[in-house]
C-alpha positions, 0 to 999 in steps of 0.5 A, spaced: 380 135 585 384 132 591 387 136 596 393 133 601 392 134 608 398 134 611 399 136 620 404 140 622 407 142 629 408 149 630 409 153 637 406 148 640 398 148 636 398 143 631 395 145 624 392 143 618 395 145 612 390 144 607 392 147 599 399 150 602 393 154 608 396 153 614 388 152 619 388 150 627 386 143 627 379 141 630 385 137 635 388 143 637 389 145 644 389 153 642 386 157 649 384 164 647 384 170 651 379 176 653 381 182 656 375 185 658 375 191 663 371 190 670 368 196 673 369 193 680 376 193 680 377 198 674 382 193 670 381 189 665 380 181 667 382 176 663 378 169 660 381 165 656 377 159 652 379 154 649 374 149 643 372 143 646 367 138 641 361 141 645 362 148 647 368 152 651 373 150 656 372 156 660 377 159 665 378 165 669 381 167 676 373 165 679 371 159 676 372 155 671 369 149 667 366 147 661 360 151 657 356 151 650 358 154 644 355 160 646 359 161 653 353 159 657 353 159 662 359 160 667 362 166 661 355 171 663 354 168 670 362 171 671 361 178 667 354 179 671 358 177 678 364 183 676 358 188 675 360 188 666 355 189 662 355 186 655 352 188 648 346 183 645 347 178 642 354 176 644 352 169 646 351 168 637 358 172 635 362 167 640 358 160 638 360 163 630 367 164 633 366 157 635 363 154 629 369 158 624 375 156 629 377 151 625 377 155 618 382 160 621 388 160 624 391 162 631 392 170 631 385 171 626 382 167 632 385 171 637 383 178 634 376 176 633 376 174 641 381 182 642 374 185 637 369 182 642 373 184 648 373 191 645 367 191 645 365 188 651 369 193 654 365 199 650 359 197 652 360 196 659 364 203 660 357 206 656 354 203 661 357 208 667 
C-alpha cells in the first residue's frame, strides 16, 4: 500500500502528513525546551534543544553549541556547572527522544522534554 506524503506549513514547523497523521518533518526547525530547577539560584533554568542530523543544537544563557543525540557533552557539563544533579541513564532517554522525533509531533515531543525536566528537577531536589 501506497501512503501520499504531503508538507504542510503549520505555526511555523513544517509537517508530514502521512496517512491523515500530522508528524514533525526530519526538515523541521522545531527547538524544545527543558525547564529544570538549578539549586544555585533556586530557579528553574531554562535549555532548549533543537534536532540536527547529528545530535542537538544545544542552548542555554551559559553556552551553546552542537552536542550528540545523547546531549554530550555541553548538556551535562552545564548541569554540573549549576550543581544539578541528574537520574542514570538520562543520556539514553534523550538519544530516544532524538531518535523518535520524527514519529511524533511538537506538543508529544515537548511533553516528553517537560517529563524529563520533571525529573531532572525530582531528582536534583532528593539530592538536597
Amino acid at each position: 500500500m501506497r501512503v501520499k506524503i504531503k508538507r504542510v506549513l503549520f505555526k511555523n514547523d513544517i509537517f508530514e502528513e502521512v496517512g491523515g497523521d500530522r508528524k514533525l518533518s526530519s526538515g523541521s526547525a522545531s527547538r524544545f525546551k527543558m525547564r529544570i530547577y538549578s539549586p544555585r539560584c533556586g530557579l528553574k533554568d531554562l535549555y532548549h534543544l533543537k534536532k540536527t542530523k547529528g545530535g542537538w543544537k544545544f542552548e542555554n544563557y551559559r553556552c551553546k553549541g552542537e552536542v550528540d543525540k545523547g546531549g554530550n557533552p555541553l548538556f551535562y557539563k552545564t548541569l554540573i556547572t549549576e550543581s544539578i544533579s541528574y537520574p542514570d541513564y538520562l543520556e539514553t532517554y534523550i538519544s530516544s527522544v532524538w531518535e523518535n522525533v520524527n514519529t511524533l509531533n511538537k506538543k508529544q515531543v515537548q511533553n516528553i522534554f517537560d517529563e524529563l525536566s520533571e525529573w531532572i528537577s525530582d531528582s536534583e531536589n532528593n539530592f538536597h
